[in-house]
Backbone as a printed PyTorch tensor [residue, N CA C, xyz], in Angstrom:
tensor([[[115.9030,  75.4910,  94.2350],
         [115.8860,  76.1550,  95.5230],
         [114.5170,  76.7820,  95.7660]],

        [[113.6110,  77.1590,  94.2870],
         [112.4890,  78.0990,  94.8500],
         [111.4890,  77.0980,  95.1140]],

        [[111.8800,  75.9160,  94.7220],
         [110.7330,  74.7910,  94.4750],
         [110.6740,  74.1630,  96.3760]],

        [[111.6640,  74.2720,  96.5540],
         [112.3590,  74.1460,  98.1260],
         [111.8110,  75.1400,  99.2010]],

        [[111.6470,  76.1270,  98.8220],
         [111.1530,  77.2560,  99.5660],
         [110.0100,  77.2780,  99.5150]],

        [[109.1830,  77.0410,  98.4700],
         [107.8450,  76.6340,  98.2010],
         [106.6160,  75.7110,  99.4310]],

        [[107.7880,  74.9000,  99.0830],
         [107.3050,  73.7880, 100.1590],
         [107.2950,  73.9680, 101.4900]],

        [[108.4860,  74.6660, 101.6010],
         [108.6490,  75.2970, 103.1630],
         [107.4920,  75.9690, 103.4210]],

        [[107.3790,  76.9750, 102.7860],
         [106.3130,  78.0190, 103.3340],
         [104.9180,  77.3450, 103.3870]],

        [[104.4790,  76.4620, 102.1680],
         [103.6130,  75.3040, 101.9810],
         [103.1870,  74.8760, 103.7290]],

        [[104.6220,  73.9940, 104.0710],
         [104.5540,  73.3180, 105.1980],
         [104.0940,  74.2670, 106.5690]],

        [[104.7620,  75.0090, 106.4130],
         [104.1330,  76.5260, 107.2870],
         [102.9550,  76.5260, 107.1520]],

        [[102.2830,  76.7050, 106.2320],
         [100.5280,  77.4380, 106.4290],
         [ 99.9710,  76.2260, 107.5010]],

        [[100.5300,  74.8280, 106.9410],
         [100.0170,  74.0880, 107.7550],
         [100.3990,  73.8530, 109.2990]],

        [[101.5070,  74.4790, 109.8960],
         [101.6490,  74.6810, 110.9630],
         [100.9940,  75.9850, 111.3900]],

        [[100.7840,  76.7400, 111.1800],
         [ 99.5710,  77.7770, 111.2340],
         [ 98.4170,  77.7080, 111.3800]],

        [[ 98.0300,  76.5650, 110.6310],
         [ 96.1420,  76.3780, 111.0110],
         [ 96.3020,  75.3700, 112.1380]],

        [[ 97.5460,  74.8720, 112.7910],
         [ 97.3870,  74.0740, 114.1210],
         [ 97.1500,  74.9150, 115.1720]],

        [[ 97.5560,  74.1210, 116.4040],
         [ 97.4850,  74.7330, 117.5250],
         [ 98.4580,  76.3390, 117.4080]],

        [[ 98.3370,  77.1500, 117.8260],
         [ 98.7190,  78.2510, 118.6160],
         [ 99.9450,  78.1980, 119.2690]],

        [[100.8960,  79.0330, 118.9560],
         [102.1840,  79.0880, 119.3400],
         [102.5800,  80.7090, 120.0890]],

        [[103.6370,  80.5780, 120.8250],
         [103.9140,  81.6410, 121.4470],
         [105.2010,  81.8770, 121.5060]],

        [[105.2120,  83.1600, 121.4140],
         [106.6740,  83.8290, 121.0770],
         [107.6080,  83.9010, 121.9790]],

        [[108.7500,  83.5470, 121.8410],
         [109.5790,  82.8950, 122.9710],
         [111.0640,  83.0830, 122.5930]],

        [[111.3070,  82.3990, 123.4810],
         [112.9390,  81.9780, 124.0640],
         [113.6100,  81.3130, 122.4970]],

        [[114.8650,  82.2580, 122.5840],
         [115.2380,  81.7710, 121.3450],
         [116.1280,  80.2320, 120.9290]],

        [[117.1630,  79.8440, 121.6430],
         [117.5800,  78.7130, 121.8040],
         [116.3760,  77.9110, 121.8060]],

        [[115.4660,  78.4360, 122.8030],
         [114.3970,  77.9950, 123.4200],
         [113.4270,  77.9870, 122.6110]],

        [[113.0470,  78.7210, 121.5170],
         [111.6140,  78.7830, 120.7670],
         [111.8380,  77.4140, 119.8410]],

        [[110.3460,  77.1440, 120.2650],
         [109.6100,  75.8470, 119.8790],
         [108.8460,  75.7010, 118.7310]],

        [[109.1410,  75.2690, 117.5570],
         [107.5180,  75.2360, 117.2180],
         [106.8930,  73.6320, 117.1490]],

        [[105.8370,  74.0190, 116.4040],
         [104.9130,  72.8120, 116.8030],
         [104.9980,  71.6220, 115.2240]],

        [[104.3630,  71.0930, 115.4740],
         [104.4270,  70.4360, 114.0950],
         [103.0490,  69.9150, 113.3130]],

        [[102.5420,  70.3620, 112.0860],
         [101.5280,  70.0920, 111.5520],
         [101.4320,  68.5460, 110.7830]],

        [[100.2140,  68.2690, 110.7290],
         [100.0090,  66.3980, 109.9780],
         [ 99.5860,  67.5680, 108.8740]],

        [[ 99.0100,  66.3360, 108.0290],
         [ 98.3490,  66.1060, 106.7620],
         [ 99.1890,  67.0820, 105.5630]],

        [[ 98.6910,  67.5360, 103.9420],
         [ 99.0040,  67.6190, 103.0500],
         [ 98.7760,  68.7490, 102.6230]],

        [[ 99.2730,  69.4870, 102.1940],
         [ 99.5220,  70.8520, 101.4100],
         [ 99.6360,  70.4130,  99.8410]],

        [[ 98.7270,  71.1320,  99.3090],
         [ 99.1410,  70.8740,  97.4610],
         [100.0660,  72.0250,  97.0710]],

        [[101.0120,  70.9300,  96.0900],
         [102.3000,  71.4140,  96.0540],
         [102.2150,  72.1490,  94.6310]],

        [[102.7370,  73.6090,  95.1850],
         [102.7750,  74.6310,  94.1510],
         [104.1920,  74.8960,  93.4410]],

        [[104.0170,  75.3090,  92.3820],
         [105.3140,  75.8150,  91.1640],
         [105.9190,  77.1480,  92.1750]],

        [[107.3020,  76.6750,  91.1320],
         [108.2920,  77.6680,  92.4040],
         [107.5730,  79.1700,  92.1900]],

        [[108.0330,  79.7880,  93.1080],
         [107.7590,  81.1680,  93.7160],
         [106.1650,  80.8200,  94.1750]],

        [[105.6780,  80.3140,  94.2980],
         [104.1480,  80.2510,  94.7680],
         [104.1020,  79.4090,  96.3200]],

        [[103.2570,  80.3640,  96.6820],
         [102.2950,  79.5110,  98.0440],
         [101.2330,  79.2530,  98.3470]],

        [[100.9210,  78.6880,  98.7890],
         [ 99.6520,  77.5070,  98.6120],
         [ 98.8480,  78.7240,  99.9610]],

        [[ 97.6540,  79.3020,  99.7810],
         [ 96.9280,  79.7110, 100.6190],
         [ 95.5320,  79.5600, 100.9690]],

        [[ 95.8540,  79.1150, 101.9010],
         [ 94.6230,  78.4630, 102.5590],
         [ 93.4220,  78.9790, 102.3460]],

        [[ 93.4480,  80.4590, 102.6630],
         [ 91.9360,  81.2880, 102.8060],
         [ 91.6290,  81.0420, 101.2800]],

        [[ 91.9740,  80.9490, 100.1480],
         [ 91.7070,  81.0880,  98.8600],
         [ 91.5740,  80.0960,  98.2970]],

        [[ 92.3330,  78.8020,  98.8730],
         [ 92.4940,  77.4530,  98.5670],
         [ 93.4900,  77.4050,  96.4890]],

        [[ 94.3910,  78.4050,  96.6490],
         [ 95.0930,  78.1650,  95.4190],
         [ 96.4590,  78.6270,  95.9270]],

        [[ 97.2290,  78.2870,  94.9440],
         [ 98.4640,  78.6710,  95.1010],
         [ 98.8440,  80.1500,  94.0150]],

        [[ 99.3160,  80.6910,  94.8480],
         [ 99.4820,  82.4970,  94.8160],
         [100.6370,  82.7910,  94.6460]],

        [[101.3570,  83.7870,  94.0070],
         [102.6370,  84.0910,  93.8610],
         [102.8700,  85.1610,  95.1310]],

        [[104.5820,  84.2940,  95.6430],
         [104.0550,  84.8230,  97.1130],
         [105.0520,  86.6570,  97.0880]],

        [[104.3860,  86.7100,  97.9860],
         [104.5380,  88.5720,  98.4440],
         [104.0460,  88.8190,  99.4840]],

        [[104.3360,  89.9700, 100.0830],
         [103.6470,  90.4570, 101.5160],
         [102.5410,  90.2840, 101.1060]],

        [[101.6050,  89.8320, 102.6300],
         [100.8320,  89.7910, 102.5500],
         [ 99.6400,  88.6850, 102.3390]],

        [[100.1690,  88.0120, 101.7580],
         [ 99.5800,  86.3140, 101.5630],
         [ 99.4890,  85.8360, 102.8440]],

        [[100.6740,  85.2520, 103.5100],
         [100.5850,  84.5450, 104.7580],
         [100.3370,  85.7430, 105.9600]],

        [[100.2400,  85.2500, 107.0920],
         [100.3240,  86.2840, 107.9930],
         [101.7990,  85.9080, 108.2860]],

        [[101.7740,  87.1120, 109.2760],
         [103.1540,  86.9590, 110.2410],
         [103.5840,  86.2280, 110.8520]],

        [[103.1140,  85.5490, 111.4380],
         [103.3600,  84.3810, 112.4070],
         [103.5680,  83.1140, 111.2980]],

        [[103.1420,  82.7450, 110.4120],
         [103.3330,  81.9610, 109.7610],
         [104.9210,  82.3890, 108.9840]],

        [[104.8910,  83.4970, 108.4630],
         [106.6260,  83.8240, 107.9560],
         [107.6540,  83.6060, 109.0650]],

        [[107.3470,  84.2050, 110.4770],
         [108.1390,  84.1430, 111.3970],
         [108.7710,  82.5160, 111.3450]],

        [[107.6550,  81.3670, 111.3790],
         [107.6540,  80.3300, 112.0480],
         [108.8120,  79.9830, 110.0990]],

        [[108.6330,  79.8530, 109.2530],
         [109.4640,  79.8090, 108.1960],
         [110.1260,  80.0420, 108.3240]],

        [[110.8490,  81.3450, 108.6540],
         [111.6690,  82.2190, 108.4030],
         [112.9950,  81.3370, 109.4260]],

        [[112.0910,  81.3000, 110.5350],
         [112.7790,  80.6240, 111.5230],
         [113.5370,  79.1950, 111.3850]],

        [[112.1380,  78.1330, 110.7170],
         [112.9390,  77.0600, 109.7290],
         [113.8490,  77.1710, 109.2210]],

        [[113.6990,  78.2190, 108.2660],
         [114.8280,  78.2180, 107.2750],
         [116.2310,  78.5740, 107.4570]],

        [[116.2710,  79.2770, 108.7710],
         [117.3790,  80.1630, 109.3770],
         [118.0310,  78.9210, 110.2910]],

        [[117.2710,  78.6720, 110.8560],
         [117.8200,  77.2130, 111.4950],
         [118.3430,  76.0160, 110.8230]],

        [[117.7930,  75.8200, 109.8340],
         [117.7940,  75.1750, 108.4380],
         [119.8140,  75.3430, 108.0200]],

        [[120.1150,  76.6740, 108.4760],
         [121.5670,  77.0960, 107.4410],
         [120.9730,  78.0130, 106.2430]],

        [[119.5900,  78.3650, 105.8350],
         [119.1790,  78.7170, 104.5060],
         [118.9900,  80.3740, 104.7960]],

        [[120.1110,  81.1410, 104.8690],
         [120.1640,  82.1520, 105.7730],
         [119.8080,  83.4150, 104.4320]],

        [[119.8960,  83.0470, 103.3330],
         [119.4550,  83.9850, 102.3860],
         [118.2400,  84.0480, 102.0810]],

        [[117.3900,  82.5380, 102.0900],
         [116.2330,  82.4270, 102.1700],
         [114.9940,  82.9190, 103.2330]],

        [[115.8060,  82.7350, 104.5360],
         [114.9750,  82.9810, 105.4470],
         [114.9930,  84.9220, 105.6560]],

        [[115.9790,  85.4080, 104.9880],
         [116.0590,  87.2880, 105.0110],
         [114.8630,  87.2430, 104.1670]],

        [[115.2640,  86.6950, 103.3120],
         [114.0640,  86.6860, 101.5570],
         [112.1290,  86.5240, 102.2610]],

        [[112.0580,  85.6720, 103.3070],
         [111.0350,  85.2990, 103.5740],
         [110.4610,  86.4300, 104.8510]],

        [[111.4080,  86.5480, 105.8220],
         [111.2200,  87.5240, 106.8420],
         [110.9110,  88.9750, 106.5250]],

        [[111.2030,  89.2140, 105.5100],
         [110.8380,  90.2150, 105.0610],
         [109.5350,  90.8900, 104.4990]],

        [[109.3590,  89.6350, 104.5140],
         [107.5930,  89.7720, 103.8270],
         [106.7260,  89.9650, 105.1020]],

        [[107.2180,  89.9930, 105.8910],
         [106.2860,  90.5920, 107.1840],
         [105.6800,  92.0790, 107.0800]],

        [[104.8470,  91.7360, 107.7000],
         [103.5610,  93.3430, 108.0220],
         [104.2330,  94.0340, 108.0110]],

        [[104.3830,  93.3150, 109.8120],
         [104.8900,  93.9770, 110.8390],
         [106.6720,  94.3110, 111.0400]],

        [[106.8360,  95.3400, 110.4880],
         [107.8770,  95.7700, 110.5090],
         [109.0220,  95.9600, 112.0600]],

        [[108.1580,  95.9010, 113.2700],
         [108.3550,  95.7960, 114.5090],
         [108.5160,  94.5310, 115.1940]],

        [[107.8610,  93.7720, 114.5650],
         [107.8350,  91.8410, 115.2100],
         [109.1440,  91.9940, 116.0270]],

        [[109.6870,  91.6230, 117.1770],
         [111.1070,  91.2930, 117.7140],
         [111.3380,  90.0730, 117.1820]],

        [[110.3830,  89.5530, 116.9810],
         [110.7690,  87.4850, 116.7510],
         [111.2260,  87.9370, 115.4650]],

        [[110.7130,  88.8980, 114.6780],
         [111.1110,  88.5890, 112.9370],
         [112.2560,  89.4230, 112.6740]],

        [[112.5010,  90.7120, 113.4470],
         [113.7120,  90.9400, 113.4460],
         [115.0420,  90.3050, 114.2820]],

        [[114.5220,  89.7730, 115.2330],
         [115.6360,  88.6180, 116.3000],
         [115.8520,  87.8280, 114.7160]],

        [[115.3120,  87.3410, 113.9790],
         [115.5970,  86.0860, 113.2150],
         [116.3820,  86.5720, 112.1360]],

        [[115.5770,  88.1020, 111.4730],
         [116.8180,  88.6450, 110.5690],
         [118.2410,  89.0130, 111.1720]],

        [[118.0320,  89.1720, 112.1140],
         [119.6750,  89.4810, 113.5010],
         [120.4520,  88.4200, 112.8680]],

        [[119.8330,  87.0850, 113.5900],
         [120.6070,  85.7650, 113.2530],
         [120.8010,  85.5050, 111.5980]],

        [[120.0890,  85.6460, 111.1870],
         [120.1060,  84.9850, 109.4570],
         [121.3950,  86.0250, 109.0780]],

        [[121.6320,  87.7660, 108.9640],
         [122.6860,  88.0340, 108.4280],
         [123.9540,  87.8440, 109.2330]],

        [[124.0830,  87.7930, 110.6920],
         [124.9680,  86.9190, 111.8670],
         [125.4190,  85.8130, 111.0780]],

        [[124.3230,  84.9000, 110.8490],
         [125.0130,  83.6290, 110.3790],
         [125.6280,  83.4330, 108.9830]],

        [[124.9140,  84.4050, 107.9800],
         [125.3470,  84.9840, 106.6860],
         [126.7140,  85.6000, 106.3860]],

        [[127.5880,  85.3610, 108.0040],
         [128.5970,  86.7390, 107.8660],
         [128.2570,  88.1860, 108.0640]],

        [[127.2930,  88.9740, 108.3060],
         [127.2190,  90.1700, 107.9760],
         [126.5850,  90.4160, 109.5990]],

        [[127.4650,  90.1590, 110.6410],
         [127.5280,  90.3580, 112.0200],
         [126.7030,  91.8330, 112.6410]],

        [[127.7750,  93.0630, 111.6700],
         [127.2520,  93.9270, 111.9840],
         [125.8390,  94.8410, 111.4790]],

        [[125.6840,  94.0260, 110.4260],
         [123.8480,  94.1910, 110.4670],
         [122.8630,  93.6050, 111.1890]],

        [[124.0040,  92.4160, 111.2200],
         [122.8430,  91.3580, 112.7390],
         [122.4990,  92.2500, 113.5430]],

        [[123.7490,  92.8470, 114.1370],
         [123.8770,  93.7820, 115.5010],
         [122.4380,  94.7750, 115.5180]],

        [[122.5160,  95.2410, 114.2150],
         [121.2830,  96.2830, 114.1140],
         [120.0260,  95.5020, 114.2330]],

        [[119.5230,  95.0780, 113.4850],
         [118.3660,  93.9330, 113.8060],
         [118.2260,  93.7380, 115.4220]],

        [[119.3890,  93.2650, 115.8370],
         [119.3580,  92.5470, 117.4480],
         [118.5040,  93.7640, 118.1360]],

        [[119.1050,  95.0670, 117.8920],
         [118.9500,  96.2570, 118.6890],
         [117.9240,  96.7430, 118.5220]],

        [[117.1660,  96.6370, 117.4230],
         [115.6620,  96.7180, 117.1080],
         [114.6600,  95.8620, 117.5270]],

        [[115.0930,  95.0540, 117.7960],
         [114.3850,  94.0700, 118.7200],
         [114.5210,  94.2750, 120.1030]],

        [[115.1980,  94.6990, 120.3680],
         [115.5520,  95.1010, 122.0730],
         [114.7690,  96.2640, 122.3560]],

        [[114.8810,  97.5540, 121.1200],
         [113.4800,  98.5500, 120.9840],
         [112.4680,  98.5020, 121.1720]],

        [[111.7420,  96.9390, 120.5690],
         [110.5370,  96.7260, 120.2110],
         [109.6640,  95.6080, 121.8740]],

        [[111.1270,  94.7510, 122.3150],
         [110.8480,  93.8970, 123.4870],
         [111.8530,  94.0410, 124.6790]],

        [[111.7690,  95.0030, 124.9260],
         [113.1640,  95.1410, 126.0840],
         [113.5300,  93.7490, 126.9500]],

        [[112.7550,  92.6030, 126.5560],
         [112.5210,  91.5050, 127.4570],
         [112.6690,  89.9170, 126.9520]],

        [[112.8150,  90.2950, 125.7080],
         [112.8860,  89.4170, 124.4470],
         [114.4700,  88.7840, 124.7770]],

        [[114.4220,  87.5880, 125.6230],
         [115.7480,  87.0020, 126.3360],
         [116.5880,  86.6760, 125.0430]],

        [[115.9790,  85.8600, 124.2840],
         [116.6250,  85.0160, 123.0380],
         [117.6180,  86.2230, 122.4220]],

        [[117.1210,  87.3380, 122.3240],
         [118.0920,  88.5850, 121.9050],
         [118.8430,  88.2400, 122.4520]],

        [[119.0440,  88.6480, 123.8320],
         [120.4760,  89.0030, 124.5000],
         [121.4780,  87.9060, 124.0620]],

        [[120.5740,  86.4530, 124.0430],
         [121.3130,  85.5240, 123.7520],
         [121.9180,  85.2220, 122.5230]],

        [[121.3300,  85.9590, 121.2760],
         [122.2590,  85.9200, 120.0030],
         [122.8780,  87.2040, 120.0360]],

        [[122.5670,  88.2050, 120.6280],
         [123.6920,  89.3390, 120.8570],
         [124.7470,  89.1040, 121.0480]],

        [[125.0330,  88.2740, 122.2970],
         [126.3770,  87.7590, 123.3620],
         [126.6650,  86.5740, 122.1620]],

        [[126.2680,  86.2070, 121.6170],
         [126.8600,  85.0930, 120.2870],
         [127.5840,  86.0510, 119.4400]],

        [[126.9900,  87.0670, 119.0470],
         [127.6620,  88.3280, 117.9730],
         [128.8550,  88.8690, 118.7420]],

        [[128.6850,  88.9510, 119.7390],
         [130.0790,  89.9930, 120.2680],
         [131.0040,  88.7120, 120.3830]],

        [[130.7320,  87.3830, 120.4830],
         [131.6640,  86.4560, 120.7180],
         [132.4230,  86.2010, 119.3360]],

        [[131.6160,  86.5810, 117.9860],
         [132.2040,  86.2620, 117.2920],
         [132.6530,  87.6870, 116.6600]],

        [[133.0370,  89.0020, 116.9210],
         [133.4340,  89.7790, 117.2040],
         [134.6750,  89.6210, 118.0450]],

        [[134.8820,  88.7340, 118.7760],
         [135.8160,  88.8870, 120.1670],
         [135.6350,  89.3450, 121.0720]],

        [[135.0250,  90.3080, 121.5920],
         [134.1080,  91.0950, 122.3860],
         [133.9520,  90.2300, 123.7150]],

        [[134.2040,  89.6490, 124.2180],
         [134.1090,  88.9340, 125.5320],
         [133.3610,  89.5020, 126.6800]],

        [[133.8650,  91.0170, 127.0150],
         [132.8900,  91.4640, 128.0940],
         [131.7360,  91.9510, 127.5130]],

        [[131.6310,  92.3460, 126.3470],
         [130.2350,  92.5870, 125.5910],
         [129.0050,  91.7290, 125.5330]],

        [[130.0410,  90.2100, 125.7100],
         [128.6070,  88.9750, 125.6890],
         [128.6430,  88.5700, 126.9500]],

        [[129.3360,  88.9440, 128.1770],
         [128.9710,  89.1690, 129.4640],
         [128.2410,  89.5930, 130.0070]],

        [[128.1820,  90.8220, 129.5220],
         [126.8330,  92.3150, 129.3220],
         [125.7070,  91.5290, 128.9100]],

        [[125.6800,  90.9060, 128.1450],
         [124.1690,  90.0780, 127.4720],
         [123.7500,  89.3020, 128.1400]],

        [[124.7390,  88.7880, 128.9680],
         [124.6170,  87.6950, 130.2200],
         [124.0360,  87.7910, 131.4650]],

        [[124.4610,  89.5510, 131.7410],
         [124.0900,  90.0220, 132.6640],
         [122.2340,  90.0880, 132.4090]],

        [[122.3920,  90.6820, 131.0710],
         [120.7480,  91.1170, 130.9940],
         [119.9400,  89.8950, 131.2410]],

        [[120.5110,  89.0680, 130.8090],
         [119.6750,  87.6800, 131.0780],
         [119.1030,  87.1230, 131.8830]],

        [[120.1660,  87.3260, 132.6050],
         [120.0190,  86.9850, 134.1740],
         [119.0360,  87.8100, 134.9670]],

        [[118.7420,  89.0060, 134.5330],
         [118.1160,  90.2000, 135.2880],
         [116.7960,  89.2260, 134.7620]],

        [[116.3750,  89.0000, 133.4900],
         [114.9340,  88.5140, 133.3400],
         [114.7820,  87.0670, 133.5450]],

        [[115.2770,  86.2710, 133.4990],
         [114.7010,  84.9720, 133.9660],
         [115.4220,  84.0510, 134.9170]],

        [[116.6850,  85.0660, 135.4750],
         [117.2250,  83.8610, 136.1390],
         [118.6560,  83.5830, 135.1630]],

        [[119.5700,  82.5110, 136.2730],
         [120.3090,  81.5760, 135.4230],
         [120.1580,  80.4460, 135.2350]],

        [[118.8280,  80.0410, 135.6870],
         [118.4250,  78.5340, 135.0690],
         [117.7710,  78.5390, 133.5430]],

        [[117.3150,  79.5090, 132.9460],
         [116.3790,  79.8260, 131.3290],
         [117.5320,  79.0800, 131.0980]],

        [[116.9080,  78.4730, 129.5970],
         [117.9410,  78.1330, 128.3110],
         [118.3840,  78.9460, 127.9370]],

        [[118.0270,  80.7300, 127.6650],
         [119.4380,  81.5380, 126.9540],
         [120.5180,  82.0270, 127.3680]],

        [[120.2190,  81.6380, 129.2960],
         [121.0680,  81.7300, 129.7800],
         [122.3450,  80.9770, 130.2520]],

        [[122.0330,  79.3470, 130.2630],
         [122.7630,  78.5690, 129.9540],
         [123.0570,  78.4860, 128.4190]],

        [[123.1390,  78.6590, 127.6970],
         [123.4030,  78.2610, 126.2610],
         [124.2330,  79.4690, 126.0970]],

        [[123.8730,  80.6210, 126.4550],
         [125.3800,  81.6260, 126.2070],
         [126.3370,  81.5050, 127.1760]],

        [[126.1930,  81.4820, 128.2550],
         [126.7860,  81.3340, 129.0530],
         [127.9590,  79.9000, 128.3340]],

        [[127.8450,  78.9270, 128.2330],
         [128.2790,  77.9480, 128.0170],
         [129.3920,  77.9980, 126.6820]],

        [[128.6630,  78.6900, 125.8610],
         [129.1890,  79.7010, 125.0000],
         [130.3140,  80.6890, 125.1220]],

        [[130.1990,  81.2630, 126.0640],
         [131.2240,  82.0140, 126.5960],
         [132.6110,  81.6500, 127.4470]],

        [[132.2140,  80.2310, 128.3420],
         [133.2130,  79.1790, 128.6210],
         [133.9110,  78.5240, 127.9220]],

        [[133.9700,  78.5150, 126.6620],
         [133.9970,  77.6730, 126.0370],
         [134.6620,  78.2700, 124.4800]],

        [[134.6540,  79.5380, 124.8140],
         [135.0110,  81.0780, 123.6910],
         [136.9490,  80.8940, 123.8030]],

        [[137.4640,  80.9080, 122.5770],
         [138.5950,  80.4980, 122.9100],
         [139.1080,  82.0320, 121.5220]],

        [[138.9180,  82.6460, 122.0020],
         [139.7740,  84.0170, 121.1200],
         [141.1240,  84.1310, 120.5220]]])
């Protein structure tokens, strides 16, 4: 598994020295995809670029945006212990993207109501940060909570409309919620 994670984060640096990415829509967030080769390091290590060796990883090695964009892999991935393990190694203790992702990773881990906290710290940090509302209204759905992920629906709508993806994708979600 660490040899697995390795590589991940590996594959990361190299989506990092690509083009430039922007923090976004969560259904909706994109990332990009890097070519060429990363030398492949022994588990717990990551391959870092500025140094050109592989480092035993800890805060601080990668930047943020590069854990985010992992973290995010990995969470999307199903690898929801891994990606807490990795998100954590952030600076920035404020990121909304890196706490939106720890939201989802213990959400999807089972542990809903720590998601909840995460979610809400992100709502602190981006009052505007749509993809929240949209794994919020996922949490209260799996809660039961029905008018709670209505409420998330509502907020949604206040910032982009009901054409955004987090607003169709919960929404759809919520049609579709059978309690």
């Amino acid at each position: 598994m660490q040899y697995r994670y390795a590589l991940i984060v590996a594959s990361a640096l190299m989506l990092a020295a690509g083009p430039a990415f922007t923090a976004g829509g969560g259904g909706g967030d994109s990332g990009g995809s890097g070519s060429g080769s990363t030398p492949k390091c022994a588990a717990g290590k990551i391959y870092d670029k500025r140094t050109k060796k592989c480092v035993t990883q800890k805060s601080g090695v990668v930047d943020d945006d590069t854990i985010y964009w992992t973290g995010r892999q990995l969470a999307q991935g199903g690898d929801y212990e891994e990606a807490i393990k990795v998100l954590s190694l952030a600076e920035n203790k404020n990121d909304p993207r890196i706490l939106n992702y720890l939201g989802y990773s213990h959400r999807k881990a089972g542990r809903i109501l720590v998601g909840l906290g995460y979610y809400e710290e992100a709502l602190r940090a981006d009052p505007n940060y749509t993809v929240v509302y949209e794994y919020l209204g996922e949490a209260h759905l799996q809660l039961g909570n029905v008018a709670a992920a209505r409420n998330q629906l509502a907020e949604i709508e206040k910032r982009c409309g009901v054409s955004c993806e987090e607003y169709k994708e919960l929404a759809e979600q919520i049609d579709a919620y059978k309690g």
